[in-house]
C-alpha positions in Angstrom: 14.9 32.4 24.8 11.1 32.6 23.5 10.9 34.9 21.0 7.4 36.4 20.7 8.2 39.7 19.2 9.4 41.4 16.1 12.1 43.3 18.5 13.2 40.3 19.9 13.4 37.8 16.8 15.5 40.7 15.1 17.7 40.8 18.2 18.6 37.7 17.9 18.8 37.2 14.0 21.0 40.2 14.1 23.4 38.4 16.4 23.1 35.1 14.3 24.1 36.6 10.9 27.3 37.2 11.6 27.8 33.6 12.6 28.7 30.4 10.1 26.7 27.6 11.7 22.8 28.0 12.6 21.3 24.3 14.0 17.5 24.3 12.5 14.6 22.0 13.7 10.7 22.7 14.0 7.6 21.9 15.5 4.2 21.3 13.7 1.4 19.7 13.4 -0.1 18.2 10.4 -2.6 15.0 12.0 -5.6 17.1 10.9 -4.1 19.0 7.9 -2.7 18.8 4.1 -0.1 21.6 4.8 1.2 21.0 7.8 0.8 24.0 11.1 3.9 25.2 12.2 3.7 26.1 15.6 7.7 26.9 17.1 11.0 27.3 15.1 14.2 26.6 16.8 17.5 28.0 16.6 20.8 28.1 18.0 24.6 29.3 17.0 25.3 27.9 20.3 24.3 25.8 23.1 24.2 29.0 25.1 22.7 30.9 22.1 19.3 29.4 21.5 16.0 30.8 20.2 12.6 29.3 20.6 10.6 31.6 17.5 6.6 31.5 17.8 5.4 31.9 14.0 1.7 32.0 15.6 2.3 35.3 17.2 4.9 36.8 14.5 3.0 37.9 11.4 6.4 39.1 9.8 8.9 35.8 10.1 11.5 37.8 7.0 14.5 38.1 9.1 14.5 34.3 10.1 14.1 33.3 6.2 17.5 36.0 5.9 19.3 33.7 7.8 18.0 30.9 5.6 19.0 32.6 2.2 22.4 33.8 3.8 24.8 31.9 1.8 27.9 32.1 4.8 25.8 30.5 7.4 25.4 26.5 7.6 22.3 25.8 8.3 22.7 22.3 10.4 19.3 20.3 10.7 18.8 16.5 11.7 16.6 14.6 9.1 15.6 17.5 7.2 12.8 16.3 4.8 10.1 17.0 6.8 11.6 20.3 8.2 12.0 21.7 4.8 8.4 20.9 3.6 7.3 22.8 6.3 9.9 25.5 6.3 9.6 25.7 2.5 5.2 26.0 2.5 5.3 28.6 5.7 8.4 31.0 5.0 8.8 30.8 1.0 12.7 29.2 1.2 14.6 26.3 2.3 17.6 26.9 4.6 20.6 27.1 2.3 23.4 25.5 2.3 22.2 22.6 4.7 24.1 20.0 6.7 22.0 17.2 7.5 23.6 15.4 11.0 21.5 11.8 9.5 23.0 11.4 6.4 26.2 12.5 7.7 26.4 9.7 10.4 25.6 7.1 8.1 28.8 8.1 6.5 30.4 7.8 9.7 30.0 4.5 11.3 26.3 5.1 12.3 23.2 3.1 11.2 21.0 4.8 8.3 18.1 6.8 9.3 19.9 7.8 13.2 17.4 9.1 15.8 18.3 12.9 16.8 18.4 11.3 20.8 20.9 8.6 19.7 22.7 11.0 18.0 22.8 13.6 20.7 24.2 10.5 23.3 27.0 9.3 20.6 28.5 12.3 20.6 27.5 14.2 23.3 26.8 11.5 26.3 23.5 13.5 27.4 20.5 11.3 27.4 17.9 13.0 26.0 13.9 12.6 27.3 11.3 12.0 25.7 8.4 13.4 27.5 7.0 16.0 25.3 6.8 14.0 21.8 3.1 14.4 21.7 3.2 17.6 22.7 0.1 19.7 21.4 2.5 22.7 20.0 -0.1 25.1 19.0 -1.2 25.2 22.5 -0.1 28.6 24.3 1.3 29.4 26.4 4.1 26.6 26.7 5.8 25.9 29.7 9.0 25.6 31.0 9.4 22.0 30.1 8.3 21.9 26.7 10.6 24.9 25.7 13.8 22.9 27.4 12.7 20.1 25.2 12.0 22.0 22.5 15.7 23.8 22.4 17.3 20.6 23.0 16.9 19.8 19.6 18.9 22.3 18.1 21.2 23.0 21.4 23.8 19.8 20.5 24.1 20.2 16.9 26.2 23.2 16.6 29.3 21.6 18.4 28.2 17.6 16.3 28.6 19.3 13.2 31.8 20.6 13.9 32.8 16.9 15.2 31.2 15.3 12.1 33.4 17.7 9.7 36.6 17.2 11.0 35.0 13.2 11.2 34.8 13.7 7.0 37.7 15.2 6.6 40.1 13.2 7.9 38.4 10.4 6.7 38.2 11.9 3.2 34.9 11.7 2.8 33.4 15.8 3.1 33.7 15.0 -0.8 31.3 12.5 -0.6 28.8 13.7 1.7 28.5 17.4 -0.1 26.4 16.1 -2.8 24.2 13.8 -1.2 22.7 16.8 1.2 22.9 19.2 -2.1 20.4 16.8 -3.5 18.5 16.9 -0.2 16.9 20.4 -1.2 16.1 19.1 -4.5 12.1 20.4 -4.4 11.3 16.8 -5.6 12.3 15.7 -2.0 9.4 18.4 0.1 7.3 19.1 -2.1 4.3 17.4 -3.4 3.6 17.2 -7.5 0.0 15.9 -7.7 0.8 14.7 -11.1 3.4 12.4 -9.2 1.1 11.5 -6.2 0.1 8.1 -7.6 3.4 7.0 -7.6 2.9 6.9 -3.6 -0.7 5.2 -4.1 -0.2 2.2 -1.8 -0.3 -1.7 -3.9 -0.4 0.9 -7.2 2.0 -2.3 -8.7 -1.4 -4.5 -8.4 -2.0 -2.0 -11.8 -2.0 -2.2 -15.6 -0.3 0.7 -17.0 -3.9 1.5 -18.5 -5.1 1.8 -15.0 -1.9 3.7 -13.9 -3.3 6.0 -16.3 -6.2 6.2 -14.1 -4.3 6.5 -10.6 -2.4 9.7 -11.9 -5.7 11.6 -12.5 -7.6 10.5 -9.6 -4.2 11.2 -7.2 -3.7 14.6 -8.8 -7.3 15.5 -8.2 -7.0 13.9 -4.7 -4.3 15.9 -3.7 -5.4 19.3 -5.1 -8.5 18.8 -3.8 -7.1 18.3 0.0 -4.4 20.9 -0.7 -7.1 23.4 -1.4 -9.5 22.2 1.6 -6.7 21.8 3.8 -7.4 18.1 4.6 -5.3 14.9 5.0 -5.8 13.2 1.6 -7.2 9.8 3.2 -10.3 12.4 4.4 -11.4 13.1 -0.1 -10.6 9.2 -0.9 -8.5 6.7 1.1 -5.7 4.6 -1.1 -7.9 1.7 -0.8 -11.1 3.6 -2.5 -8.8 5.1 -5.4 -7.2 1.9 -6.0 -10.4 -0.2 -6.4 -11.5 3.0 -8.7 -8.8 2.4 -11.0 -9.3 -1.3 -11.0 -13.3 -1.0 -11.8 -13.2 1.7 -14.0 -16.5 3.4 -13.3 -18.1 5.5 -16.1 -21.2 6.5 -14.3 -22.3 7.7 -11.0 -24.1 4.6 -10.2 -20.9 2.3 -10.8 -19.0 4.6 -8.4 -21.3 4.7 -6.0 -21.1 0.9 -5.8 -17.5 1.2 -4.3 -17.5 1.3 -0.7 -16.1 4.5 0.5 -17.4 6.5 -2.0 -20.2 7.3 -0.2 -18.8 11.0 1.3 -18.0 12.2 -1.8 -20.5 15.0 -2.6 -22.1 15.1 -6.2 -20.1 17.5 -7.3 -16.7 15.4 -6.2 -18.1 12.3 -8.1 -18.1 13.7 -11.1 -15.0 15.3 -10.7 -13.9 11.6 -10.4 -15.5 9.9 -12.7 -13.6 13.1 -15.4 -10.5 12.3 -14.0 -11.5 8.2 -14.8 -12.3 9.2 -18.1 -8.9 11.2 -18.9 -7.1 8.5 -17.4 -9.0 5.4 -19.7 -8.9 8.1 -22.9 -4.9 8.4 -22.5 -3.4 7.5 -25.4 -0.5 4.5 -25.0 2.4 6.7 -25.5 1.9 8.8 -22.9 1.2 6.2 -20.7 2.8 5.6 -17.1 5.7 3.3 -16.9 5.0 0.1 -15.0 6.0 0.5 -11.0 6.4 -3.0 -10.7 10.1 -3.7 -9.4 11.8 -6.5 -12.1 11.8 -9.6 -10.2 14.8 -10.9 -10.5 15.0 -14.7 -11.6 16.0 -17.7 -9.1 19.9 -17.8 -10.5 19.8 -13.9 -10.3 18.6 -14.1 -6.5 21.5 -16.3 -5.6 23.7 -14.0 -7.0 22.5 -11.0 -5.2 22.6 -12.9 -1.7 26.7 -12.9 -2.7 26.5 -9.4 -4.3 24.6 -7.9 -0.8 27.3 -10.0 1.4 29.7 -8.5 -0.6 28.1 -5.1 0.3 28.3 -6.0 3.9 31.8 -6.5 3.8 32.0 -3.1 2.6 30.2 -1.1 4.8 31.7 -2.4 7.7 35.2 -2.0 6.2 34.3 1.5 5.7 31.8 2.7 8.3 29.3 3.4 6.1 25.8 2.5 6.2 25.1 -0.5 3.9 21.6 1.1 3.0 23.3 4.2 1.4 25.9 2.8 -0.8 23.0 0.7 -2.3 19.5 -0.6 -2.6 19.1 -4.1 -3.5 17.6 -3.1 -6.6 20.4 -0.7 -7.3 22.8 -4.4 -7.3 20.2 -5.8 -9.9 20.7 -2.2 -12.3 24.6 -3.4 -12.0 24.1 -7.3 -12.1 22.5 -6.9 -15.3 24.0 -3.9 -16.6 21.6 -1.1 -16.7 22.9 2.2 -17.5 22.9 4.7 -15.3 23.2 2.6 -12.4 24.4 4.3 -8.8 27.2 2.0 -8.3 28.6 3.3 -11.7 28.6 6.9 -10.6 30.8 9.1 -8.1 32.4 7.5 -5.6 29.7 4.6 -5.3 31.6 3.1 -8.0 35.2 3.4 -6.7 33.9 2.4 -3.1 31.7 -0.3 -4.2 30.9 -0.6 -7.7 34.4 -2.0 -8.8 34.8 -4.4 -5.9 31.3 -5.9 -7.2 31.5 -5.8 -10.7 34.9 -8.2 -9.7 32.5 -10.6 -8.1 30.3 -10.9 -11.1 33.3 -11.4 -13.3 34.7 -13.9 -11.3 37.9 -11.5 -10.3 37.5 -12.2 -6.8 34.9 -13.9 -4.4 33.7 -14.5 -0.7 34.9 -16.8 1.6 34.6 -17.8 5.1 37.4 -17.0 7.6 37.1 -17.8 11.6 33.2 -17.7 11.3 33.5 -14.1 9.4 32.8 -13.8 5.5 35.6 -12.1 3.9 36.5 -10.9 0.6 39.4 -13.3 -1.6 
């Protein structure tokens, strides 16, 4: 169904509020943009109840962010960060509660980071095409084609999520997985603090903490700047141009200018630049940035986190879950060397995984090799 009008989208929402699951995805466009276009919602209580919603006809999009609010319904979306960014900048809310069918299969015997097709043929044996991935979705009308592909997105994850729960449950897990998609809709997670952009500033561990200084201001007026124009960020200054500007330092127009890839910033921009240079060199050293440098760990500590990571192995296939989200390699430093508040010390990381470790470093237990498998003594 392609709903075009108000008469229509309330049709429909009326119907879907008195359901408990509503399967969520969208289509957008962003390759030209800061905020990203969105150009088609989809949603489905069923794979026979499915609604393809055009927010570039509808002015008045209310009743969908209802359903979104509406505490009762389950809002079921695969890989949802990008979906709530856009969700969250276009309609004012984030779909509420939210199951996300990624996170859940990595739980579940699945790799981390599952693609919705994969997904889809797991559970559902349908084979999904992938013909209209570059689709031009602002483009209007849309044809038959790209609406079947379009509602194929949402059409399967209705009857998945009810496989996946009963999955969790009986494997004791719901627990578990609750939390982790709570955190999900954590505003951190979709939407963009400029004051936290340079934390994203590509080799920014090449820099001093004095120069980290620097990145913050120039990021946060990079991304204001292309938030307010409506421009990718790359388009004001490229990570390249901002790092070299923290490196140099420039206190004039003339030393700016020297940077290649300056050049297209108006006069007005450069100095705008060369303030935010100046905030970041003036800033005094308690307020500076910490270091983003990762700890390198020594050469005995690398040896030990080979065995601490084949230990991890062990224990993701021992319990179908993904290796990735028990733990981050750094996250077996944080516990190799005792830092507080480490993930393997909290919730059930620590039962699954964090005690079972902490045995290795102890000397407790250890790894061996059984029939060309490495197992646990």
């Amino acid at each position: 169904m392609f709903i075009s009008t108000p008469e229509e989208l309330r049709a429909f929402c009326d119907r879907a509020s008195s359901s408990k699951v509503l399967a969520v995805d969208t289509e957008f466009l962003r390759e030209r943009t800061y905020h990203p276009r969105l150009c088609l919602i989809q949603l489905a209580t069923s794979p026979d109840d499915i609604a393809a919603v055009d927010p570039l006809v509808l002015e008045d999009l209310s009743p969908v962010a209802e359903l979104f609010r509406n505490p009762s319904i389950v809002k079921v979306i695969h890989a949802c960060s990008q979906d709530l960014e856009v969700i969250d900048g276009s309609l004012g809310c984030v779909p509420e509660p939210m199951f996300d069918t990624q996170l859940a299969a990595a739980f579940l015997g699945h790799r981390m980071q599952l693609g919705y097709g994969a997904l889809v043929e797991s559970y559902t044996g349908v084979h999904l095409a992938k013909a209209e991935s570059l689709t031009d979705w602002s483009r209007r009308p849309l044809d038959p084609e790209q609406l079947t592909y379009a509602e194929d997105d949402v059409r399967y994850l209705p009857g998945i999520y009810e496989r996946m729960i009963d999955e969790l449950v009986r494997a004791d897990r719901l627990n578990w997985v609750l939390p982790e998609m709570q955190a999900l809709l954590e505003p951190s997670h979709y939407r963009h603090e400029p004051t936290e952009a340079f934390r994203h500033l590509k080799r920014s561990s090449q820099l001093t903490r004095k120069q980290l200084a620097v990145a913050r201001e120039v990021c946060a007026w990079r991304e204001r700047t292309a938030s307010k124009r409506n421009i990718p960020r790359k388009w004001v200054l490229s990570d390249e141009v901002v790092l070299e500007i923290c490196k140099r330092g420039p206190a004039d127009d003339g030393r700016l200018r020297r940077i290649r890839g300056t050049e297209q910033l108006s006069e007005r921009d450069g100095e705008a630049v060369l303030h935010a240079v100046g905030r970041g060199l003036s800033c005094p050293n308690s307020e500076l940035p910490g270091a983003l440098r990762h700890v390198r760990p020594t050469g005995e500590q690398e040896s030990v986190l080979d065995l601490m990571y084949a230990m991890l192995r062990i224990i993701s296939e021992h319990s179908g879950i993904a290796a990735q989200l028990i733990a981050t390699r750094d996250d077996l430093l944080e516990l190799m060397v005792g830092a507080k508040g480490s993930a393997l010390t909290q919730g059930w990381r620590a039962k699954l995984a964090g005690e079972p470790l902490r045995g290795l470093l102890s000397g407790a237990c250890g790894l061996t090799v059984k029939d060309g498998r490495v197992e646990i003594l």
